[in-house]
N, C-alpha and C positions, 0 to 999 in steps of 0.2 A: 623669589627674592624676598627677604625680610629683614625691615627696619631693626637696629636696636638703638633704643632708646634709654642713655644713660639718663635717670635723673637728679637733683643736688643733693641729696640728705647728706650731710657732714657729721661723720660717724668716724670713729675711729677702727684703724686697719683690723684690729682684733674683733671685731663685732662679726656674730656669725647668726646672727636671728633677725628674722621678719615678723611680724603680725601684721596680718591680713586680714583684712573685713568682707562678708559680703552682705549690703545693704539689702533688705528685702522692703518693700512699702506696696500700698494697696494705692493705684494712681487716680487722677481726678481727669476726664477726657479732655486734652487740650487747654486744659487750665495752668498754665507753664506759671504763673504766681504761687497758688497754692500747690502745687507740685514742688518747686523753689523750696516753701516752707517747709515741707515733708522733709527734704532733702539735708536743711540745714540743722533738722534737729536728728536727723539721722548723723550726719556728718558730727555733731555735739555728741550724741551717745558712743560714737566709734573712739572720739577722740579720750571720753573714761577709760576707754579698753585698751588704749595707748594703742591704738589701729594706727600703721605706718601706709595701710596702702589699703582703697576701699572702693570697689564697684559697687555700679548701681546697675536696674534688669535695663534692659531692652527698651530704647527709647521713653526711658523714664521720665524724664521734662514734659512728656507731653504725652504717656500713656501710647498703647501700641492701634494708633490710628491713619493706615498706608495713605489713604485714600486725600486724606487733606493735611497729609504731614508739609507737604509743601508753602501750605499757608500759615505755619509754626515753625519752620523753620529756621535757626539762628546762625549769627556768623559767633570769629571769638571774641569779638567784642560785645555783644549784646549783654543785657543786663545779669540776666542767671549764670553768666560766665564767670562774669566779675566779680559777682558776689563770691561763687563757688571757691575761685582763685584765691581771693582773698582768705578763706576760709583755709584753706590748702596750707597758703602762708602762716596762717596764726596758728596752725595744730603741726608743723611740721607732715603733712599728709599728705599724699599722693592720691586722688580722685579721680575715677572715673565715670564718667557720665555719661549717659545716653541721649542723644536728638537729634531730630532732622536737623542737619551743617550744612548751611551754605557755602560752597567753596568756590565753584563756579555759576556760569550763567545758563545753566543745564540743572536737572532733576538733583533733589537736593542729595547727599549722600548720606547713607542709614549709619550714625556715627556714635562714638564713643570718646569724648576726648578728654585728653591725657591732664590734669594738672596738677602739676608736682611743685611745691615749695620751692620762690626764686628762679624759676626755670622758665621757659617759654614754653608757649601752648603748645598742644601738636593733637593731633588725631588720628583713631583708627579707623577706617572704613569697609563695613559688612562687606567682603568680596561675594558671598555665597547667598545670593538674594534668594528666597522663596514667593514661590505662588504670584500672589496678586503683588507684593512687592516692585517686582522687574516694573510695573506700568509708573511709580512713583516715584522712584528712588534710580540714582545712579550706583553701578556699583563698584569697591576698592578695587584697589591693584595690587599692593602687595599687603601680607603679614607685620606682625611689628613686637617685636621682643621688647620689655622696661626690663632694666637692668638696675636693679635697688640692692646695695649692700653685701655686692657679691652673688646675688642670687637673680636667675634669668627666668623673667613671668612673661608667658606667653599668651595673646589677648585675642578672644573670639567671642564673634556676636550673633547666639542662637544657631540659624540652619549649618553657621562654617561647621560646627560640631559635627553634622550628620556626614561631612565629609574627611574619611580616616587621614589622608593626605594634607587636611589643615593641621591636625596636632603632630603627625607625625615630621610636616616639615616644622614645626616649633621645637621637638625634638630634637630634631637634625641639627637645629642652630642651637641647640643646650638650655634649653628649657628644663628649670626647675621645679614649674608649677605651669598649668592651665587656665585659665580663669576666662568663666564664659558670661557675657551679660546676656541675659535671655528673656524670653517668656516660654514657659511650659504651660501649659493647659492642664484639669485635672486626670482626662482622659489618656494624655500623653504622658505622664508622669511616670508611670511606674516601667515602660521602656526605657525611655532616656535614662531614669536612674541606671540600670541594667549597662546601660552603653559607657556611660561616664564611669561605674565602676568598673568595667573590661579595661577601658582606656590608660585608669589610674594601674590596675595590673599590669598589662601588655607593654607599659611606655619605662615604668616604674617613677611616677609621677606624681605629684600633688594635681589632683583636680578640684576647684570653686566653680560654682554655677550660682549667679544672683537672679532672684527669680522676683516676681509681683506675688501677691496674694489680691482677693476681690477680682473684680471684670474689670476687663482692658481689652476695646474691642470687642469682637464676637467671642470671645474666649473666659472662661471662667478659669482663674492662674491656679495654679497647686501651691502656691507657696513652698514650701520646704527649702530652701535653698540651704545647700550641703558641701561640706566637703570632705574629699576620699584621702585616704592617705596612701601612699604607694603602695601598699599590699590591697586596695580598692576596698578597705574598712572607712565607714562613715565615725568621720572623728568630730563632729558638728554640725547640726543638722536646726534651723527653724521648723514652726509647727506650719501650719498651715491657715492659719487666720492671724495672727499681729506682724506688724511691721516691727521691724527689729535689724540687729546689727550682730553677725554671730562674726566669730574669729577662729582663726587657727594660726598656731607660728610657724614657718620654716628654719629650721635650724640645719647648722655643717657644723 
């Protein structure tokens, strides 16, 4: 099963381009204030690049910490929501963001949520938990397509990637892009790049991966965060030590 999630941008029927961001930043452990600020001068640098649509890595508000994400865990009201939304609204941008979400009264869910200019919240939830994860986190249920401007972005968080059946049912429901919020490691990096290029051939697909640079966790991040273009060519790629905001457009 998978969500599709129109959102508002008031565009006129002839527009056939997107720009897309992917936020990369080096996180601060559980510091969801200064993480916030990272976020919103990120969100200010995407907004230069006339960025319509911008993830952020893998539980970014609060750095990739399983173990006591439950104690940082936000609903949509909390303060970095608000802020973020607001943000959303003044740039015309659609944001994604990473944190432990409280939805219910159960392990928090390892989330991504959605906010799009004048629209209502919504969120996506990691179905494909890894490792130590399963003991903290609850995990999704279904997929969830945005649908911006004519074009179908299909949303995964890190291990979904490892499973071919997550991008191939975003496929299935007409995905025109992938876009994964993640952490890579520097050791992990140079497979996963390997895999995400396959993916962007075999699907015929835009692939994005937004990654961290610096520690998060036990993990030292590779930074790079890239993206293929359907022949699985790296059309935009960060370095591997600054926070930044790289882009690509889709075009029909």
């Amino acid at each position: 099963m998978c969500t599709t999630l129109t959102t508002n941008h008031k565009v006129a029927q002839t527009t056939s381009a997107l720009t897309v961001g992917l936020a990369q930043l080096a996180p601060i452990k559980c510091n969801i204030s200064e993480n916030l600020t990272k976020h919103i001068e990120l969100v200010k640098q995407a907004a230069k690049k006339q960025v319509e649509l911008l993830i952020f890595p893998e539980l970014s508000l609060t750095g990739y910490e399983p173990e006591i994400s439950a104690d940082f865990a936000i609903t949509y009201g909390s303060h970095p929501i608000r802020v973020l939304h607001n943000l959303a609204n003044k740039h015309s941008m659609t944001i994604l963001v990473g944190t432990p979400l409280r939805i219910k009264n159960t392990a928090p869910e390892l989330g991504l949520v959605v906010l799009s200019p004048d629209a209502p919240i919504r969120h996506y939830s990691k179905i494909h938990l890894h490792g130590i994860e399963n003991e903290f986190f609850s995990a999704g249920k279904e997929q969830m397509l945005l649908s911006m401007k004519g074009f179908s972005i299909g949303l995964a968080i890190c291990a979904d990637t490892t499973h071919p059946e997550h991008i191939q049912h975003a496929v299935n429901a007409g995905a025109d892009c992938y876009l994964a919020s993640l952490l890579i490691s520097e050791q992990g990096y140079s497979a996963d790049a390997t895999m995400f290029m396959k993916y962007a051939q075999q699907h015929n697909i835009v692939v994005g991966i937004s990654n961290f640079v610096g520690q998060s966790g036990p993990y030292t991040c590779a930074g790079k965060s890239t993206f293929w273009n359907t022949n699985g060519e790296v059309v935009a790629q960060a370095n591997d030590v600054h926070e930044t905001v790289i882009t690509t457009t889709l075009s029909k």
